[in-house]
VMD Tcl script that builds the backbone (N, CA, C; Angstrom):
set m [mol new atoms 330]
animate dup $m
set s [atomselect $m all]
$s set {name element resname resid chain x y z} {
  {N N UNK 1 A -9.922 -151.171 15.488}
  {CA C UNK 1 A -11.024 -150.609 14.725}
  {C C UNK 1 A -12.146 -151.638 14.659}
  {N N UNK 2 A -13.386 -151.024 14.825}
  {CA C UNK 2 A -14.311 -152.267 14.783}
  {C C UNK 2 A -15.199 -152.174 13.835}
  {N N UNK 3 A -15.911 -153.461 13.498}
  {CA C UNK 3 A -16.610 -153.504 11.932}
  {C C UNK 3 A -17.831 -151.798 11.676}
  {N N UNK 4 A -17.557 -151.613 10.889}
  {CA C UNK 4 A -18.081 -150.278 10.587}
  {C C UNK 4 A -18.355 -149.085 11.075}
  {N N UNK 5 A -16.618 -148.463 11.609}
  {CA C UNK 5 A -16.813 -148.038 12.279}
  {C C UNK 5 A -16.459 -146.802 11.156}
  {N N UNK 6 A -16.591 -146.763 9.915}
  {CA C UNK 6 A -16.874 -146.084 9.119}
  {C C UNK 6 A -17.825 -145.550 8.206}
  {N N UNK 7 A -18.561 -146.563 8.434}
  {CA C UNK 7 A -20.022 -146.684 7.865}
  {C C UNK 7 A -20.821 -145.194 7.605}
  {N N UNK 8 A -20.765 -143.918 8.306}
  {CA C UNK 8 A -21.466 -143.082 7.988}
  {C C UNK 8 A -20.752 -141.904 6.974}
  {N N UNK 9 A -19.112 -142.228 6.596}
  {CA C UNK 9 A -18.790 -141.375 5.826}
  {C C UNK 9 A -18.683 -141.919 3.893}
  {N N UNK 10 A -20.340 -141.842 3.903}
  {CA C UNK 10 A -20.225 -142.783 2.341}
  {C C UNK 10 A -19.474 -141.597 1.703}
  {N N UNK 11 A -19.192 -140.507 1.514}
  {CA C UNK 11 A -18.457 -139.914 0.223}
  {C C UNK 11 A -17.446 -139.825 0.393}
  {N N UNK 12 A -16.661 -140.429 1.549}
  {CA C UNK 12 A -15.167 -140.153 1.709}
  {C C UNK 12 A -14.583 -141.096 0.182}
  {N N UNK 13 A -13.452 -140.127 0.165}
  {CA C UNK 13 A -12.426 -140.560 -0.977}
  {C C UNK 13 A -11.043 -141.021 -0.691}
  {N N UNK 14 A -10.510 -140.305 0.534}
  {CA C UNK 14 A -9.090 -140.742 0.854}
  {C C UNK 14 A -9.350 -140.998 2.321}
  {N N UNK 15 A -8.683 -142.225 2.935}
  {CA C UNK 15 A -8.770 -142.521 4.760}
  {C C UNK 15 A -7.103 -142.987 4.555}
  {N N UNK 16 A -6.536 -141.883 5.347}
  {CA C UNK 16 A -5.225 -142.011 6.111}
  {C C UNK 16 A -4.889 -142.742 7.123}
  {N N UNK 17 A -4.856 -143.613 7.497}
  {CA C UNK 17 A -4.666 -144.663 8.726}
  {C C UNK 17 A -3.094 -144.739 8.915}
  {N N UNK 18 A -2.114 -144.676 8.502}
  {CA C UNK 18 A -0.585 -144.692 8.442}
  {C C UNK 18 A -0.538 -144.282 10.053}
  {N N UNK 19 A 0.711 -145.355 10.654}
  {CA C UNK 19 A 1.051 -144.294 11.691}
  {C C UNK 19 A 0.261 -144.074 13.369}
  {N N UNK 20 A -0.795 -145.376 13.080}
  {CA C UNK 20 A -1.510 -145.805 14.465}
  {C C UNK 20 A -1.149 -146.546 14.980}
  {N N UNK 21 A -0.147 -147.536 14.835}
  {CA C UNK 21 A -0.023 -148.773 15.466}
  {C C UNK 21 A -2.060 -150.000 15.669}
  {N N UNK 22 A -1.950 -149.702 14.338}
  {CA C UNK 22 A -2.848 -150.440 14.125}
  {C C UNK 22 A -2.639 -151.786 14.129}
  {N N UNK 23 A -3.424 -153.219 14.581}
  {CA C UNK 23 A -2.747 -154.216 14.762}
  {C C UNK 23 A -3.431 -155.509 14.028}
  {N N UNK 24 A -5.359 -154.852 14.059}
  {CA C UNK 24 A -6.169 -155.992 13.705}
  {C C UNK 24 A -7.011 -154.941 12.972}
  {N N UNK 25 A -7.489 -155.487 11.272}
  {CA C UNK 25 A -8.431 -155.351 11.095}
  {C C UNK 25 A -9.141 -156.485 10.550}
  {N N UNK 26 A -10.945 -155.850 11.139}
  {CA C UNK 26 A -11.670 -157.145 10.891}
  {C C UNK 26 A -12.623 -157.006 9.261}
  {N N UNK 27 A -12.821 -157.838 9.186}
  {CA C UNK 27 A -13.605 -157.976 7.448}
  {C C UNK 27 A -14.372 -156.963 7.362}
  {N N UNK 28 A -15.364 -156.321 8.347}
  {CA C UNK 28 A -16.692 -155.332 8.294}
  {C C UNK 28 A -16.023 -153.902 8.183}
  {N N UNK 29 A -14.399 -153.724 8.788}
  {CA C UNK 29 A -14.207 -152.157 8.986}
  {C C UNK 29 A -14.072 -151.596 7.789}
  {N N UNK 30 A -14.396 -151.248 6.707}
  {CA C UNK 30 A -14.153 -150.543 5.827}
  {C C UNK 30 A -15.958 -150.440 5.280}
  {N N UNK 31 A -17.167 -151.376 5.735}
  {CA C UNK 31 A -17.961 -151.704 4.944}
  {C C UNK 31 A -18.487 -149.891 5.227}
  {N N UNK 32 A -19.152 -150.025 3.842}
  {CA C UNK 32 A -19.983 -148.805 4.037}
  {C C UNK 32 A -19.064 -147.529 3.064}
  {N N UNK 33 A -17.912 -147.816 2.875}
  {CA C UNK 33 A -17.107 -146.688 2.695}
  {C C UNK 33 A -17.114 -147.076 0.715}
  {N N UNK 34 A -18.227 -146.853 0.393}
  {CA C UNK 34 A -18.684 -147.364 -1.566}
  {C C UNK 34 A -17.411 -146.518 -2.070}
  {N N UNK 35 A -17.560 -144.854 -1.885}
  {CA C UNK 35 A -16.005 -143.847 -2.867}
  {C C UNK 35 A -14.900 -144.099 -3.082}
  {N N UNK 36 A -14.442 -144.767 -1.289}
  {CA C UNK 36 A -13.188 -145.013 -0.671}
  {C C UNK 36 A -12.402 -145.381 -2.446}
  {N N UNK 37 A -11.487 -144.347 -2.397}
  {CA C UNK 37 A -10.553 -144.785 -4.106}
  {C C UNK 37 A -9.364 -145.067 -3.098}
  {N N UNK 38 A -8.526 -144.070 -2.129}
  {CA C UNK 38 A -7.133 -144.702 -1.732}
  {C C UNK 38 A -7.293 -145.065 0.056}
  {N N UNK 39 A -6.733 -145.857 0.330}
  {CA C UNK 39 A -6.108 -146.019 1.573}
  {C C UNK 39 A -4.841 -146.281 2.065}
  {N N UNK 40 A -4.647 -145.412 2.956}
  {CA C UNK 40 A -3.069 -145.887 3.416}
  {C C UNK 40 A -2.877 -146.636 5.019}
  {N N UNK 41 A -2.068 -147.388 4.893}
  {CA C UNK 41 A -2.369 -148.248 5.753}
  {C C UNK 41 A -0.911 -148.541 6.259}
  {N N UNK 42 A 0.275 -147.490 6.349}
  {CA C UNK 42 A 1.524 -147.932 6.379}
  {C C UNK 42 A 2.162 -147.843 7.514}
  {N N UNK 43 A 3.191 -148.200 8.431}
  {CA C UNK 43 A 3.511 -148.241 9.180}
  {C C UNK 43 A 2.686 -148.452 10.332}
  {N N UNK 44 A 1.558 -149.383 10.133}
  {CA C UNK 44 A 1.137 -149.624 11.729}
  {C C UNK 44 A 1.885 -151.075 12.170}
  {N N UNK 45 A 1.013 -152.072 13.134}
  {CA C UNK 45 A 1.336 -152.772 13.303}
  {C C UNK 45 A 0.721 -154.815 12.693}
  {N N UNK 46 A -0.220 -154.181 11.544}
  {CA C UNK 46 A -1.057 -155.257 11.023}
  {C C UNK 46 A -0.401 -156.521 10.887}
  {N N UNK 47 A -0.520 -157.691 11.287}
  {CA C UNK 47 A 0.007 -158.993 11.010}
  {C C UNK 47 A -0.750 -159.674 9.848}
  {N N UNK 48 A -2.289 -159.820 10.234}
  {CA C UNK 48 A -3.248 -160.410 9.299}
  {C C UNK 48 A -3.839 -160.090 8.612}
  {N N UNK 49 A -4.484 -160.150 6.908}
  {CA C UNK 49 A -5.722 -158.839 6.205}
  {C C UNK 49 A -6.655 -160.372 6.160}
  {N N UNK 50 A -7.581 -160.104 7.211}
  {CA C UNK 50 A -8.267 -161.236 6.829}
  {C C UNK 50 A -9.310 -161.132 5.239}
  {N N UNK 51 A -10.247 -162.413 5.087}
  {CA C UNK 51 A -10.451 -162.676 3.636}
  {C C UNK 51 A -11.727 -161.428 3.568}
  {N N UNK 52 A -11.789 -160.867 2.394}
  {CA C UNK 52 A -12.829 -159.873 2.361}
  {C C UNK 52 A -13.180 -158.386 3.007}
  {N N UNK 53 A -11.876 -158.614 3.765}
  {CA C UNK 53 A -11.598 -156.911 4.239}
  {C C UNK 53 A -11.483 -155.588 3.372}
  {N N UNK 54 A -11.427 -155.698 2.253}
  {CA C UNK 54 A -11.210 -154.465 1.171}
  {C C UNK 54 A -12.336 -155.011 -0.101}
  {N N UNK 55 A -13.238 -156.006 0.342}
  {CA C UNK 55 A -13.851 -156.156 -0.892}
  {C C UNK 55 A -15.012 -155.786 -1.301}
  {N N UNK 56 A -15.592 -154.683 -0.588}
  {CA C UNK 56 A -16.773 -153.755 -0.749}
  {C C UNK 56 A -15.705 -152.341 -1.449}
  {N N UNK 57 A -14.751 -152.673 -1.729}
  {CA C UNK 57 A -14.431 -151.315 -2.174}
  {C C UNK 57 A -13.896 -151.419 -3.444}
  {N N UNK 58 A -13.769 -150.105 -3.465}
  {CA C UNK 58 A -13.686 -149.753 -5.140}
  {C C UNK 58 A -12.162 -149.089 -5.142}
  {N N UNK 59 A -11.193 -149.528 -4.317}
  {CA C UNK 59 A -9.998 -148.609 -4.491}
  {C C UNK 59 A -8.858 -148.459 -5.651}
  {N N UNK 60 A -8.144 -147.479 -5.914}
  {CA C UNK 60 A -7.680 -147.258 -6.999}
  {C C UNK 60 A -5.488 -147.186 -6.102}
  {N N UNK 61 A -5.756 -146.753 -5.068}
  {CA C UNK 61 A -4.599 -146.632 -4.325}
  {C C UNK 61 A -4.279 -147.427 -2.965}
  {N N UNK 62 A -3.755 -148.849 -2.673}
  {CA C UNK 62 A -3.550 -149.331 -1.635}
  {C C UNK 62 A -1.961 -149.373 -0.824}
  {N N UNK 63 A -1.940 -148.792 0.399}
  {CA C UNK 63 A -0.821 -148.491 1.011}
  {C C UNK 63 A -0.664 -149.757 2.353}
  {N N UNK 64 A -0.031 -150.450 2.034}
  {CA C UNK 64 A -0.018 -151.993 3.242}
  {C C UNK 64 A 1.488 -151.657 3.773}
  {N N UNK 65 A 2.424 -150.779 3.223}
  {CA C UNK 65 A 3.831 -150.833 3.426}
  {C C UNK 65 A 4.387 -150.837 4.994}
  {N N UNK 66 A 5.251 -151.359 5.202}
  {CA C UNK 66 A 5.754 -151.237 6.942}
  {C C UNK 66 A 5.033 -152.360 7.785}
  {N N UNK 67 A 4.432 -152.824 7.687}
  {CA C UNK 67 A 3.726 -153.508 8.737}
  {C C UNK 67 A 4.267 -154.751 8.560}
  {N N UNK 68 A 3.480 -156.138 9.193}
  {CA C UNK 68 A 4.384 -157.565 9.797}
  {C C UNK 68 A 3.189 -158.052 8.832}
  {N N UNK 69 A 2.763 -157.963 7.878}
  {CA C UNK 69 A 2.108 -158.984 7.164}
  {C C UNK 69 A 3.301 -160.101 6.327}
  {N N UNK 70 A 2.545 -160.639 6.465}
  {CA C UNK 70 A 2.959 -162.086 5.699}
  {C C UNK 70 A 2.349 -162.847 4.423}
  {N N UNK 71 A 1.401 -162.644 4.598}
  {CA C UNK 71 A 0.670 -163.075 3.267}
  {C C UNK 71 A -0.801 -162.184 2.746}
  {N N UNK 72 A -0.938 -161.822 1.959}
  {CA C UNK 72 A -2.536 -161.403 1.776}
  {C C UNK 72 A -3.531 -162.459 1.112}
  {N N UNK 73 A -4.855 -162.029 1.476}
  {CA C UNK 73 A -5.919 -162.666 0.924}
  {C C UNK 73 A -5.990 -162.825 -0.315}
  {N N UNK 74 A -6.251 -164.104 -0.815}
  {CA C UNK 74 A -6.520 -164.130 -1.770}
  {C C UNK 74 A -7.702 -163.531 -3.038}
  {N N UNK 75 A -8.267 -162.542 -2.565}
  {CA C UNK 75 A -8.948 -161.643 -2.714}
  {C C UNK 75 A -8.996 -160.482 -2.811}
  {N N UNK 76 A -7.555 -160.137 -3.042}
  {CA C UNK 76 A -7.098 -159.247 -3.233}
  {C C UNK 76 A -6.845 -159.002 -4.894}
  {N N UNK 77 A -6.602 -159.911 -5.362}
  {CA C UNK 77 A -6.750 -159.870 -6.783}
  {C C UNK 77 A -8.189 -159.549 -6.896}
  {N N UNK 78 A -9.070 -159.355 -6.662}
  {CA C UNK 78 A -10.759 -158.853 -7.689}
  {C C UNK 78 A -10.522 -157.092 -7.252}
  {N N UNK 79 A -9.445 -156.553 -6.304}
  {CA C UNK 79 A -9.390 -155.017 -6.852}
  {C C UNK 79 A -8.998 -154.640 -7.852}
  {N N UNK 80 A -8.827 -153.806 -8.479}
  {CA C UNK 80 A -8.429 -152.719 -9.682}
  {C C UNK 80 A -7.767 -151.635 -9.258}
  {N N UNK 81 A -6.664 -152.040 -8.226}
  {CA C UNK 81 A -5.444 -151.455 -8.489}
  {C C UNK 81 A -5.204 -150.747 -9.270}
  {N N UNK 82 A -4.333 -149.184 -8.961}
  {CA C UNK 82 A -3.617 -148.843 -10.175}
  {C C UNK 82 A -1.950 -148.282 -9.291}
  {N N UNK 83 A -1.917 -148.699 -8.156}
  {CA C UNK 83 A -1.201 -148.413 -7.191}
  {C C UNK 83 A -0.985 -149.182 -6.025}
  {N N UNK 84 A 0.047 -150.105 -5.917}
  {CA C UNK 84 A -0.128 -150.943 -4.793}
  {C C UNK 84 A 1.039 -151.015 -3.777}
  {N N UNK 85 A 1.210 -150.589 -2.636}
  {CA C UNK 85 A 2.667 -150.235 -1.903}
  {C C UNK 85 A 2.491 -151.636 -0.895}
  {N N UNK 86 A 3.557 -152.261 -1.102}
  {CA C UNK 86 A 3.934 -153.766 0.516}
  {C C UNK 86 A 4.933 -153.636 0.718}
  {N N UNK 87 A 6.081 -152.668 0.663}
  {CA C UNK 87 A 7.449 -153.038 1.004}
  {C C UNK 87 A 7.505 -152.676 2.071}
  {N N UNK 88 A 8.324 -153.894 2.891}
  {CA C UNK 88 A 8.817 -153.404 4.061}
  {C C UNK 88 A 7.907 -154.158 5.206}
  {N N UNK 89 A 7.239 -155.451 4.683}
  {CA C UNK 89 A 6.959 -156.551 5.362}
  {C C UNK 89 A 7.511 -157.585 5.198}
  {N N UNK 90 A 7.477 -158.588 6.186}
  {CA C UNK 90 A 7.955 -159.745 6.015}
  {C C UNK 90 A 7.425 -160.967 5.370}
  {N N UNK 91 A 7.360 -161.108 4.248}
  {CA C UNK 91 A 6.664 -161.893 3.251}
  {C C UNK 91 A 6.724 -163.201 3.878}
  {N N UNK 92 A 5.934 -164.685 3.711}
  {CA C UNK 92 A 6.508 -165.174 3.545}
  {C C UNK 92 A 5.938 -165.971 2.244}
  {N N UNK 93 A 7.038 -166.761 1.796}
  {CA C UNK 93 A 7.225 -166.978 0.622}
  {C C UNK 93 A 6.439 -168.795 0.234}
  {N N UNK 94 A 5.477 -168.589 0.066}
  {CA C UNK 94 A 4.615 -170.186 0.378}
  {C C UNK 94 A 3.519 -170.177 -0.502}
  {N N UNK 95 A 2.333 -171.304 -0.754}
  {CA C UNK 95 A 1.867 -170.876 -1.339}
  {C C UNK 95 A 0.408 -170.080 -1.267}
  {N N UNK 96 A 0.633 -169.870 -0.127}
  {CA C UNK 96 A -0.804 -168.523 0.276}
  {C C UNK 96 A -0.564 -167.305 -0.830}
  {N N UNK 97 A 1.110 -167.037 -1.185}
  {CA C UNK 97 A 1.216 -165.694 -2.414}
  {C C UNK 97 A 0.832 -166.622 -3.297}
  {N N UNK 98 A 0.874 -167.459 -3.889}
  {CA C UNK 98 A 0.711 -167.821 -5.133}
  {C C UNK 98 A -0.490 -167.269 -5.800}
  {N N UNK 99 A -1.680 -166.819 -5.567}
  {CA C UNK 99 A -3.029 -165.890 -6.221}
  {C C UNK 99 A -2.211 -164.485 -6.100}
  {N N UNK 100 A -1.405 -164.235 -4.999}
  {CA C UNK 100 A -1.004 -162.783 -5.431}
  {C C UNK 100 A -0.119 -162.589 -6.513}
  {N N UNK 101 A 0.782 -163.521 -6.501}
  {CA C UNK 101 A 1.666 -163.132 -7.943}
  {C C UNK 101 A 0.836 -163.614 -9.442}
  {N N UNK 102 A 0.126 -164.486 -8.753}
  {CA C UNK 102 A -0.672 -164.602 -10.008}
  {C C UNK 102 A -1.259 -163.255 -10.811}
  {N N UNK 103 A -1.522 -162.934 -9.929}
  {CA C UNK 103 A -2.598 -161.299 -9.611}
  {C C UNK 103 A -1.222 -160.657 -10.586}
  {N N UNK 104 A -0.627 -160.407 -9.790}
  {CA C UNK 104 A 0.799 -159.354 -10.349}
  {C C UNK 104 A 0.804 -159.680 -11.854}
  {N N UNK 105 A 1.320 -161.106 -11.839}
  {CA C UNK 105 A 1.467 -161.179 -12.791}
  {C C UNK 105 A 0.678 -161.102 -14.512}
  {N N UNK 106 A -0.330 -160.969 -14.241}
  {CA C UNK 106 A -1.619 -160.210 -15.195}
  {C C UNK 106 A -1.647 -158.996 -14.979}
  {N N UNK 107 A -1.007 -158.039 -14.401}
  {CA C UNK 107 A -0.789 -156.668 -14.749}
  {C C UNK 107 A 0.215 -156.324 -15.407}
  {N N UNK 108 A -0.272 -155.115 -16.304}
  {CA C UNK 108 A 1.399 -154.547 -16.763}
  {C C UNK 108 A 1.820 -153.883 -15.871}
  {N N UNK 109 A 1.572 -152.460 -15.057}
  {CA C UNK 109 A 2.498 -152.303 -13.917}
  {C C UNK 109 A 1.480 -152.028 -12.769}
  {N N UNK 110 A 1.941 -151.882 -11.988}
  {CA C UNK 110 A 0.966 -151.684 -10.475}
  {C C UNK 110 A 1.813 -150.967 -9.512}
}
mol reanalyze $m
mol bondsrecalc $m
mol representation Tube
mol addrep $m
């Protein structure tokens, strides 16, 4: 997917991506998408979320589940979550999570 290659659907609300063997996304592909509340993003093949890839958005539902990630951005904490799916990657356990559990851990549930 390449940087904005969404850019002309500003009122979309839900983008289904699950299920492409998706492998790379870059910081710009989501820009443009202001409504975007959920995305699902499960079972492709993503390794990396580089820094600032979801941070033009306003989402309320994030779906990362199935894929080979390992760590997320630390920038992932400034969403407002009310729904957050990762199971079923291979974490690893270092301190790149440490802002994410931080994150977690200032919510009551997610």
């Amino acid at each position: 997917l390449t940087d904005g290659v969404f850019s002309g659907l500003t009122s979309l609300l839900y983008l289904y991506l699950n299920d492409n063997s998706i492998q790379i996304l870059t910081d710009g592909v989501f820009s443009g998408l202001t409504t975007l509340a959920e995305l699902y993003l499960q079972n492709n093949k993503i390794r990396v979320l580089p820094s600032g890839v979801f941070s033009q958005l306003t989402l309320t539902k994030l779906d990362l589940s199935e894929n080979y990630i390992q760590s997320l951005p630390a920038d992932i904490s400034g969403l407002q979550l009310q729904d957050l799916a990762v199971s079923g990657n291979p974490w690893r356990c270092d301190c790149r999570l440490l802002g994410f559990i931080t994150y977690l851990n200032r919510r009551d549930s997610i």
